[in-house]
DSSP file (Angstrom, degrees, kcal/mol; ACC not computed):
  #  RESIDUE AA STRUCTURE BP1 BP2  ACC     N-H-->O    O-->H-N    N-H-->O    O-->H-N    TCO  KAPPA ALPHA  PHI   PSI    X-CA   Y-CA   Z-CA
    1    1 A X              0   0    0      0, 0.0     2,-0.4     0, 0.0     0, 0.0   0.000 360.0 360.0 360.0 126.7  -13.8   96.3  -87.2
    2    2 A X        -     0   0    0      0, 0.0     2,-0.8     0, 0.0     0, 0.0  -0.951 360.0-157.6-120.7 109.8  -10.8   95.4  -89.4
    3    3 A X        -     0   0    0     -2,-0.4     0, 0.0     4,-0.1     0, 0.0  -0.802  15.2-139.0-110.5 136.3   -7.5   96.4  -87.8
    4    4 A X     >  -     0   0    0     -2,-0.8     4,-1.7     3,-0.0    -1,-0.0   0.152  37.1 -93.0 -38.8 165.5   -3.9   96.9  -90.7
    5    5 A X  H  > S+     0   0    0      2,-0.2     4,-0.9     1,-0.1     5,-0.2   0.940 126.5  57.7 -46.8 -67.9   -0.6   95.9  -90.3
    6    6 A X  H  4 S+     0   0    0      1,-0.2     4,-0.3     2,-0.2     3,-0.3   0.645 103.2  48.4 -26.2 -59.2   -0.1   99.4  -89.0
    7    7 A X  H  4 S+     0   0    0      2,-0.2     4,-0.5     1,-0.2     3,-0.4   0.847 109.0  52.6 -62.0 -51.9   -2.4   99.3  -86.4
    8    8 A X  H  < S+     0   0    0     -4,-1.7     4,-0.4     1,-0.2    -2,-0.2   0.683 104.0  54.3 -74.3   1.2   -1.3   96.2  -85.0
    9    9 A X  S  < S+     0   0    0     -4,-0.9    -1,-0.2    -3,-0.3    -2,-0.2   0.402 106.7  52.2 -66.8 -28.0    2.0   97.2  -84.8
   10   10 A X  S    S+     0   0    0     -3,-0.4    -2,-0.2    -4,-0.3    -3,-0.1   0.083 105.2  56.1-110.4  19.7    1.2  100.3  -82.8
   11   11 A X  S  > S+     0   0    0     -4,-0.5     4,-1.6     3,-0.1     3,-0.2   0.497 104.5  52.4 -88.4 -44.0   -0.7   98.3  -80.5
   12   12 A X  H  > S+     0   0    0     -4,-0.4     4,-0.9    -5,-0.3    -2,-0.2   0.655 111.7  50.2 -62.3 -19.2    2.5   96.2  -79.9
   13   13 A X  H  > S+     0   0    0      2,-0.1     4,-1.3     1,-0.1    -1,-0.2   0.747 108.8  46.4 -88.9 -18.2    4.4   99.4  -79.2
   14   14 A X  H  > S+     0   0    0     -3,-0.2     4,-2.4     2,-0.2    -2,-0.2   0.913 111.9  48.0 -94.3 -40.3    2.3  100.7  -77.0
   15   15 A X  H  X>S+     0   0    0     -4,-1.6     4,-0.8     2,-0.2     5,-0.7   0.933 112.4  60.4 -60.3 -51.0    1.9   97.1  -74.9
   16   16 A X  H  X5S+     0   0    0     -4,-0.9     4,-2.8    -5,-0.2    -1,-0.2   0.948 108.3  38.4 -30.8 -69.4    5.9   97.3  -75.2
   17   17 A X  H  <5S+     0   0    0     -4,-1.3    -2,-0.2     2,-0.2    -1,-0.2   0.837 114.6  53.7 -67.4 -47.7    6.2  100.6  -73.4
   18   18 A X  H  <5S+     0   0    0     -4,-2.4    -3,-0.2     1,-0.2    -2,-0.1   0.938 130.9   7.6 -62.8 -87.1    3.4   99.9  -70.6
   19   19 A X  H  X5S-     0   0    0     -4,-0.8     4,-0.6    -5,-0.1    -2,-0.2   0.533 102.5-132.6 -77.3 -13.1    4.7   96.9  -69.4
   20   20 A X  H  X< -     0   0    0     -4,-2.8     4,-0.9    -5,-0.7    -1,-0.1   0.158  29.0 -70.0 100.8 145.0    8.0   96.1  -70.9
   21   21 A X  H  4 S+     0   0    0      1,-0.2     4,-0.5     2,-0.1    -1,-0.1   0.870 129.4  42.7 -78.6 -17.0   10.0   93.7  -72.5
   22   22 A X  H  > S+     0   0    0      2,-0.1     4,-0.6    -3,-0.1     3,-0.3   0.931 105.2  63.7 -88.7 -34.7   10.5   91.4  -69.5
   23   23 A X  H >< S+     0   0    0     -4,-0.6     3,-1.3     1,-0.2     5,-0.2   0.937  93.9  83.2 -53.5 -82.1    6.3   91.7  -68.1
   24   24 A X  T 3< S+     0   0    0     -4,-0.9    -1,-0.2     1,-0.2    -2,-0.1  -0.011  87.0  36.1  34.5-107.8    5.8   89.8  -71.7
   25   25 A X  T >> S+     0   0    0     -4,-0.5     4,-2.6    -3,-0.3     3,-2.5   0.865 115.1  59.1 -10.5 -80.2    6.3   86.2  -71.2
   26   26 A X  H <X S+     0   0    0     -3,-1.3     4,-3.0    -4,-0.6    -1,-0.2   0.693 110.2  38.4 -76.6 -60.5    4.9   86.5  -68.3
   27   27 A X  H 3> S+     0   0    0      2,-0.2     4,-0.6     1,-0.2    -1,-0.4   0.258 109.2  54.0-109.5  55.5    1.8   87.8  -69.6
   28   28 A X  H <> S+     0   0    0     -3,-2.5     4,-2.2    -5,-0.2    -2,-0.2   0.741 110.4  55.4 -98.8 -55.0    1.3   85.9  -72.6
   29   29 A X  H  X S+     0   0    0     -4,-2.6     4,-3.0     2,-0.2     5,-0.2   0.870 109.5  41.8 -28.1 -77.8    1.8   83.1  -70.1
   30   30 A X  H  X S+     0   0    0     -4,-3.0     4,-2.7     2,-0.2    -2,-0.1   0.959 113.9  55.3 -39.2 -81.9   -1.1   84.3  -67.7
   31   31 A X  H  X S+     0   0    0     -4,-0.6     4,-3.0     2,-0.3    -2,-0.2   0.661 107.6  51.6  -5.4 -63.8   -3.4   85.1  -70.9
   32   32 A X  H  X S+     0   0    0     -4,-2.2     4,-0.9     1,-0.3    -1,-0.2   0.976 109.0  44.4 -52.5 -63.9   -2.8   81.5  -72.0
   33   33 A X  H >X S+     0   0    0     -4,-3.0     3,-1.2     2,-0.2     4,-1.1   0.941 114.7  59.6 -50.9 -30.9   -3.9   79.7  -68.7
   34   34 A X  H 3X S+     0   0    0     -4,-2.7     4,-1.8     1,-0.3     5,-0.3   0.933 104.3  40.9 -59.8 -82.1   -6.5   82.1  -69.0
   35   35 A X  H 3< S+     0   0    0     -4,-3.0    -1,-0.3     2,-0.2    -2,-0.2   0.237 113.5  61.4 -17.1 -24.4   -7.8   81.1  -72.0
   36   36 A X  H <X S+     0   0    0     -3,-1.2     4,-1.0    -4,-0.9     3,-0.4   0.931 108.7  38.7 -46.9 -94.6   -7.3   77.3  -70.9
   37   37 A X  H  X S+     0   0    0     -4,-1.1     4,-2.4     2,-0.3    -2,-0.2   0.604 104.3  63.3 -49.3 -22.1   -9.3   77.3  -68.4
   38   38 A X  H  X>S+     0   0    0     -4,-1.8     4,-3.1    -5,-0.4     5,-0.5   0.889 111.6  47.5 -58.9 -42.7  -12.1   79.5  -69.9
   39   39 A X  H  >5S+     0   0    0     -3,-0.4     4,-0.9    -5,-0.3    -2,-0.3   0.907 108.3  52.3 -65.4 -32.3  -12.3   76.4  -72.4
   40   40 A X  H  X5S+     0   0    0     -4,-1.0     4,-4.1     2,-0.2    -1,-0.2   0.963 111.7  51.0 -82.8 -45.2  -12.3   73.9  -69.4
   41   41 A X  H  X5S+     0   0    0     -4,-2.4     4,-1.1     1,-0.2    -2,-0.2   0.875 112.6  41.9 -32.3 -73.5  -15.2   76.0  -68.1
   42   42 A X  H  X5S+     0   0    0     -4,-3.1     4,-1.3     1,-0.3    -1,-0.2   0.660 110.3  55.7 -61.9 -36.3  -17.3   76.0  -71.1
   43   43 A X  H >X<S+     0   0    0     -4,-0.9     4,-1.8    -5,-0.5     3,-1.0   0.971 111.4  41.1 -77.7 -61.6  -16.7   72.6  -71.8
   44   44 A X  H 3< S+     0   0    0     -4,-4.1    -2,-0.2     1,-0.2    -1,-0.2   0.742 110.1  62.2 -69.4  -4.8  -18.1   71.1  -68.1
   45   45 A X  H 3X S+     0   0    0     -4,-1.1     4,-0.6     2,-0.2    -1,-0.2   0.628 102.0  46.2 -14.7 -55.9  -20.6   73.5  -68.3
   46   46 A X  H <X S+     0   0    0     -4,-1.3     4,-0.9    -3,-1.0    -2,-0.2   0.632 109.5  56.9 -46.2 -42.8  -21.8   71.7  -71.4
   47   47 A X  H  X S+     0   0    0     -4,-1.8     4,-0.7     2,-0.2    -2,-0.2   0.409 107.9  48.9 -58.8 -25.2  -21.5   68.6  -69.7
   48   48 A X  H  > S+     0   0    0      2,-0.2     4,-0.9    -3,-0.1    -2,-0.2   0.723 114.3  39.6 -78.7 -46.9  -23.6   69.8  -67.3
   49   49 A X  H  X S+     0   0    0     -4,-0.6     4,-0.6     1,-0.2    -2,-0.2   0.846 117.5  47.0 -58.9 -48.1  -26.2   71.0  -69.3
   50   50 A X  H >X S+     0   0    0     -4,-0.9     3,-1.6     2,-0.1     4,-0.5   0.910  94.7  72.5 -72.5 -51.4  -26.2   68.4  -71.7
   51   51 A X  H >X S+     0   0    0     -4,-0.7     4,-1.3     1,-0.3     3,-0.7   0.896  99.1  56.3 -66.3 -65.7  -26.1   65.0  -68.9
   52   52 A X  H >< S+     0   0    0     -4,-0.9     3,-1.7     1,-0.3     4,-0.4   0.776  99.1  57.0  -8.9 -65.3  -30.0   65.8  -68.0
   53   53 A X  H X< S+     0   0    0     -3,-1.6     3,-1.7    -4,-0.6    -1,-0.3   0.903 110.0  42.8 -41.5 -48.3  -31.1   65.6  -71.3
   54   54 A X  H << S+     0   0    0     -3,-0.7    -1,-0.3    -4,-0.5    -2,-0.2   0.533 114.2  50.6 -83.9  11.1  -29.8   62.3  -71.5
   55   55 A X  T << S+     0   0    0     -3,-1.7    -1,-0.3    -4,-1.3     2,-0.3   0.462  78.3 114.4-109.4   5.5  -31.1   61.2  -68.2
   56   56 A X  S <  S-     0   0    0     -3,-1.7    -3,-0.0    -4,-0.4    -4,-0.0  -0.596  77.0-106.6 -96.8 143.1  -34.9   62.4  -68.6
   57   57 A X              0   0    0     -2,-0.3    -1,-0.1     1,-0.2    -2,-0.0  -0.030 360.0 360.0 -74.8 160.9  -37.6   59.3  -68.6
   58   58 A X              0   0    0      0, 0.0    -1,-0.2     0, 0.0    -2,-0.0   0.400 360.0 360.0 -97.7 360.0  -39.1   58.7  -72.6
């Protein structure tokens, strides 16, 4: 799925109108820490996964 100029511009109007020019920030903000912490997840997760391997007897 490939979305235009067009289309993403009348996703940004509609996000405008639901929440507003001041919500914004605010969730861009949220969004970001989300997104942060998804990455922190994934990343000890890995760490987790991974530290066995290196601990298992030859």
């Amino acid at each position: 799925m490939n979305l235009g100029p067009v289309e993403l511009i009348l996703i940004l109007v509609v996000i405008l109108l639901l929440f507003g020019a001041r919500k914004l920030p605010e969730l861009a903000r949220g969004l970001g820490q989300s997104a942060r912490e998804f990455k922190k997840g994934i990343a000890e997760d890995k760490d987790t996964v991974e530290a066995p391997k290196e601990n298992k007897p030859s």
